[in-house]
C-alpha positions in Angstrom: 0.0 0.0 0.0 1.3 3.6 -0.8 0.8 6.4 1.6 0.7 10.0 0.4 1.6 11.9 3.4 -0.3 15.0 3.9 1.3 16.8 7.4 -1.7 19.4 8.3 0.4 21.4 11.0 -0.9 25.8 11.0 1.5 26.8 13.5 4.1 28.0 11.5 1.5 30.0 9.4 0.0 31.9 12.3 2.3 33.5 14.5 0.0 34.7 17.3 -2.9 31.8 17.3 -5.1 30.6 20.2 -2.4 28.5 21.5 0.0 31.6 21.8 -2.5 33.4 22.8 -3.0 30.3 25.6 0.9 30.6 26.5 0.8 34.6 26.8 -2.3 34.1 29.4 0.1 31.5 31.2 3.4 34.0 31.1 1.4 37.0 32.5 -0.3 34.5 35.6 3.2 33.4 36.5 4.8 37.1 36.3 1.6 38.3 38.7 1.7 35.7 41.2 5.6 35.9 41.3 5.4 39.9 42.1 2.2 39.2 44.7 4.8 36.0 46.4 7.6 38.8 46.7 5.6 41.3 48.6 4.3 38.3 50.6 7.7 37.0 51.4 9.2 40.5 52.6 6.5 41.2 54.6 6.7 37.7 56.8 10.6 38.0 57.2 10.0 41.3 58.2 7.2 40.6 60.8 8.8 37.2 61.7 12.1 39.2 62.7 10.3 41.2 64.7 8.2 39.2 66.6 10.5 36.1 66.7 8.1 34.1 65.5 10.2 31.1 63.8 7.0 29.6 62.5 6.6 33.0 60.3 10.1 33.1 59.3 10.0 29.5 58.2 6.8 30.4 56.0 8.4 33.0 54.6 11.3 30.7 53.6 8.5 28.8 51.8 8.2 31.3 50.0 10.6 32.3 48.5 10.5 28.8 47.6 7.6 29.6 45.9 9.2 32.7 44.1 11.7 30.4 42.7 8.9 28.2 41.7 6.9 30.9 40.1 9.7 32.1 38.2 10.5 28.9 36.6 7.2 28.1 35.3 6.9 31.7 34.3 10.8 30.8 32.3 9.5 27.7 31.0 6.2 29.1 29.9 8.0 31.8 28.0 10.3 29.6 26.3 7.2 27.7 25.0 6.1 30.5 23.0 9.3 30.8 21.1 8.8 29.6 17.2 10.1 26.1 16.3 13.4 26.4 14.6 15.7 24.5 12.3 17.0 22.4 15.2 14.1 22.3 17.8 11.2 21.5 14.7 9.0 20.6 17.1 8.8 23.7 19.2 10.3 24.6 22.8 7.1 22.6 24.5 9.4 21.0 26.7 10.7 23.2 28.7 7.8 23.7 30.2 7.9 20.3 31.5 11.8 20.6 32.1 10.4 23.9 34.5 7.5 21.9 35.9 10.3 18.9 37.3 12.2 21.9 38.8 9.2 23.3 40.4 8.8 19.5 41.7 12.7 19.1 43.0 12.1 22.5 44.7 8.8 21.0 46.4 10.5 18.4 47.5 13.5 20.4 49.3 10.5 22.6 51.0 9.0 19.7 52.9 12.2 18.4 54.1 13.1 22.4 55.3 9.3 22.0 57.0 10.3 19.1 59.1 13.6 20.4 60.3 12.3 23.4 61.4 9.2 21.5 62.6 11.7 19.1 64.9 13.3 22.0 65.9 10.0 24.0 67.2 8.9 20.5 69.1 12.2 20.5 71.2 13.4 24.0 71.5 10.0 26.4 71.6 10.3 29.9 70.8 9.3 33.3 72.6 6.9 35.1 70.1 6.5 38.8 70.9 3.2 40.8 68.8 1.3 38.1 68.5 -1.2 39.5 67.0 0.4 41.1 64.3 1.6 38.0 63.6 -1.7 36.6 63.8 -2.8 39.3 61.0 0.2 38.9 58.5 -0.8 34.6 58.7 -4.4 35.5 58.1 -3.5 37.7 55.4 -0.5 35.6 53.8 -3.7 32.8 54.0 -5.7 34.8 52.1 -3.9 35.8 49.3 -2.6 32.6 49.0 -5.9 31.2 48.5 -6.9 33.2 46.0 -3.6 32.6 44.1 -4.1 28.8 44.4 -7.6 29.4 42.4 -6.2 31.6 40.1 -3.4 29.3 38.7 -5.5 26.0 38.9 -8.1 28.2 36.8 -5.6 29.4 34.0 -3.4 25.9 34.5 -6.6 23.8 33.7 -7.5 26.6 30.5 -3.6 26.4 28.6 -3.4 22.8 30.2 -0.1 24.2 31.9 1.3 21.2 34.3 3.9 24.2 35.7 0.6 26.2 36.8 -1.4 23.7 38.2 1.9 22.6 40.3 2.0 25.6 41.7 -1.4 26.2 42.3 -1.0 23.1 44.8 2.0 24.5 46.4 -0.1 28.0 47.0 -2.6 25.8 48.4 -0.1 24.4 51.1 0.8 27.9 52.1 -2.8 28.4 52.8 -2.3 25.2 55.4 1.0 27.1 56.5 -0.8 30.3 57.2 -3.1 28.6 59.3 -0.3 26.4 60.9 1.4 29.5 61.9 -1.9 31.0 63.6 -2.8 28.2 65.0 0.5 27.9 66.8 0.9 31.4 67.8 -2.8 31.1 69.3 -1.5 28.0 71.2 1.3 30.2 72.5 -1.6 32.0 74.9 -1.9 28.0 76.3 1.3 27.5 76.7 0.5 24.2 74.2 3.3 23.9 71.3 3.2 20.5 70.2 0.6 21.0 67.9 2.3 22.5 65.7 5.1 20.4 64.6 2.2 17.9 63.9 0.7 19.8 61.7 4.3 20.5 60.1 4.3 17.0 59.4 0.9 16.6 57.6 1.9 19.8 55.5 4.9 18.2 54.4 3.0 15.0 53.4 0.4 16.9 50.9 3.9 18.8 49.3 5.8 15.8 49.0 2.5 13.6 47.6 2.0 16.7 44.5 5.7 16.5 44.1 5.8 12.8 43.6 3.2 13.1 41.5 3.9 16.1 38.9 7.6 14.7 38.7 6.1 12.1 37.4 4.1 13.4 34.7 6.5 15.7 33.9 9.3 12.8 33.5 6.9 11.2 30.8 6.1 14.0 29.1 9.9 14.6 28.7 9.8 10.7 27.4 7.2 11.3 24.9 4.7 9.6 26.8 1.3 8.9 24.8 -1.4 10.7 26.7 -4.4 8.4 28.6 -5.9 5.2 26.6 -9.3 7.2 26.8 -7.8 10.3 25.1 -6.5 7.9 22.2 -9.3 6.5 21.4 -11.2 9.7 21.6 -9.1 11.3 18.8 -9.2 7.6 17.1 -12.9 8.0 17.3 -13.1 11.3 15.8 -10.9 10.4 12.9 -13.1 7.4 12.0 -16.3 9.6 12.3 -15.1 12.0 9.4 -17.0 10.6 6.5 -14.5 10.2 3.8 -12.5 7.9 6.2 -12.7 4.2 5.9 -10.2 3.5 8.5 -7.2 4.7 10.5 -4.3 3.2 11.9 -0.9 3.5 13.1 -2.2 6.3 14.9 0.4 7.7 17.9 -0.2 10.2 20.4 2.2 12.2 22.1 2.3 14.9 24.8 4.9 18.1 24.7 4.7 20.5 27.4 1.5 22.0 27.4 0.1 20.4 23.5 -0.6 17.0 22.1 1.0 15.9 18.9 -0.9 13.5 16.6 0.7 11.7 14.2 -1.9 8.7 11.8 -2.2 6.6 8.5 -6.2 7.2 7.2 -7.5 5.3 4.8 -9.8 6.3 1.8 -11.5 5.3 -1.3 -9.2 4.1 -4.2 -10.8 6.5 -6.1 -9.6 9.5 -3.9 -7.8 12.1 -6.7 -4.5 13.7 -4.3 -6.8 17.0 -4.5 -9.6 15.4 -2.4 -7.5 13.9 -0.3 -5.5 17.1 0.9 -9.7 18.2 1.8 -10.4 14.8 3.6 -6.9 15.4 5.9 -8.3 19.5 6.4 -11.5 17.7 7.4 -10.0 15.5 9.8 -7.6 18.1 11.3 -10.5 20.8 11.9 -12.8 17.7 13.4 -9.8 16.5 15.6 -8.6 20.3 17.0 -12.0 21.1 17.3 -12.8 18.5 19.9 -9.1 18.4 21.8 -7.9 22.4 21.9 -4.8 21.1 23.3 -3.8 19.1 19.8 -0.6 21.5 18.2 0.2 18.8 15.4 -1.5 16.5 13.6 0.1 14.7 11.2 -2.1 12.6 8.6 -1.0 9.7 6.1 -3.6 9.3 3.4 -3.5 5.6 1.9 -5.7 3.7 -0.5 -8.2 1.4 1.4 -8.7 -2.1 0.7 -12.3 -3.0 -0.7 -12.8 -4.8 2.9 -12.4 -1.4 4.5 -16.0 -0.4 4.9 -16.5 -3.3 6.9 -13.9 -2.8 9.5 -15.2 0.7 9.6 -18.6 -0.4 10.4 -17.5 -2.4 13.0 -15.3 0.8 14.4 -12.0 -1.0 14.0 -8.9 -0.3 12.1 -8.4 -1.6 8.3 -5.0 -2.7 8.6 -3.0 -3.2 11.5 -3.7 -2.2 15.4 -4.4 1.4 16.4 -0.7 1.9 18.0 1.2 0.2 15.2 4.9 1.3 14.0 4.7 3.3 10.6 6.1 1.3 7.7 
């Protein structure tokens, strides 16, 4: 069987398309969040300082943590938008996920800073002077922190940014910080301190568990790692449902950064002239990146179907071959 390849890829023709568009949205969440982080940071050092509180200084650690964090998604992001060149074809998708497995490291190194200082609090507790303003700044750090978890799961989930939603986790344990540090300043008044290095510990859990588990991803989407079995045969699906098609296989999947490339051998009519089939692959790319946004690439094979073919299609299985089979 002959194959006339017919590579439907628009990026290269559209310099600022939705998926830029997508990445800018991600670059400008990073570069807020970092700024609102750095006013956070400076203002629990400064309070924590003050008041001795070593709770507050250790959440302020955290975050500038979080700053690095925030940067390197915001890096990573930025990189993404960069146009594919001569030696990087395929774009700079990567380095979002080389960013995200940063982020993770850095997660990592935060819980184990958590438990010193938390071992350190349980045997040798400290005098805390203006409790209540240290009380406020918690609350407040809380607050915000909050807020920026929702804010970078929203736009993480919309540009399907894995460096985002990372981060939008790690903003969520600062909201369990804040209310670790207020919880053990309010203990203070009770002379009770052994609360919170128990609570220390459950904090470090949840950071270690979403750093475990976005290193992971992040590790296969480095290793080209075909997205979930559902996903596939979604997209198989929606090939096969174009009318024109009597059948697809070889059809691979892969996942870069943020995007999806697709990569499949269709099969047609015999009769199919090379004019109609450059309209059946536009057909299949619009039906395909209309129903999975996050699809950069997809590159379609047109071959010349067997006279069996409409049978296999009927019964909503491949002409030739399995659906994750080696192109010949």
């Amino acid at each position: 069987m002959v194959y006339l390849s017919l590579s439907r890829n628009d990026r290269r023709l559209n310099v600022v398309d939705g998926r830029t568009l997508l990445l800018q949205r991600g670059v400008t969440v990073a570069r807020r969040c970092t700024a609102v982080l750095v006013v956070l940071s400076v203002a629990k050092g400064i309070v924590g300082i003050v008041s001795g509180s070593i709770a507050l200084l250790a959440d302020a650690t955290h975050t500038i943590m979080d700053i690095a964090g925030s940067a390197v998604v915001w890096l990573g992001l930025r990189l993404s938008l960069r146009e594919p060149t001569d030696r990087f074809p395929y774009g700079f998708y990567k380095a979002e996920s080389i960013c995200t497995l940063v982020v993770c490291i850095i997660m990592i190194f935060t819980a184990a800073e958590i438990i010193r200082e938390s071992i350190e609090k349980l045997f040798g507790p400290s005098v805390i002077v203006l409790r209540p303003l240290v009380i406020a700044v918690a609350v407040g750090s809380g607050t915000v922190s909050y807020f920026l978890a929702k804010y970078k799961e929203k736009a993480g989930r919309e540009i399907n940014s894995q460096g985002l939603r990372v981060e939008s986790k790690h903003s969520l344990a600062d909201v369990l910080n804040a209310a670790l540090v207020c919880g053990s300043v309010l203990l203070t008044y009770f002379s009770i301190s052994w609360v919170e290095p128990l609570a220390a510990v459950m904090i470090s859990a949840f950071i270690l568990w979403a750093a475990l588990k976005f290193g992971k991803d992040s590790i296969f989407s480095l290793m080209d790692v075909s997205p979930s079995p559902e996903m596939r045969h979604a997209i198989k699906e929606t090939i096969v449902g174009s009318p024109a098609v009597m059948g697809v296989h070889g059809l691979k999947v892969r996942r870069s950064g943020p995007f999806v490339f697709v990569e499949a051998h269709v099969e047609v009519d015999r009769s199919t002239s090379v004019e109609k089939a450059h309209v059946i692959a536009d057909e299949v790319q619009e039906r395909v990146k209309k129903r999975f946004r996050e699809v950069d690439s997809l590159a379609i094979h047109i071959g010349m179907a067997h006279d069996e073919s409409d049978s296999h299609k009927a019964q909503g299985t491949p002409c030739r071959g399995e659906a994750g089979e080696s192109n010949r």
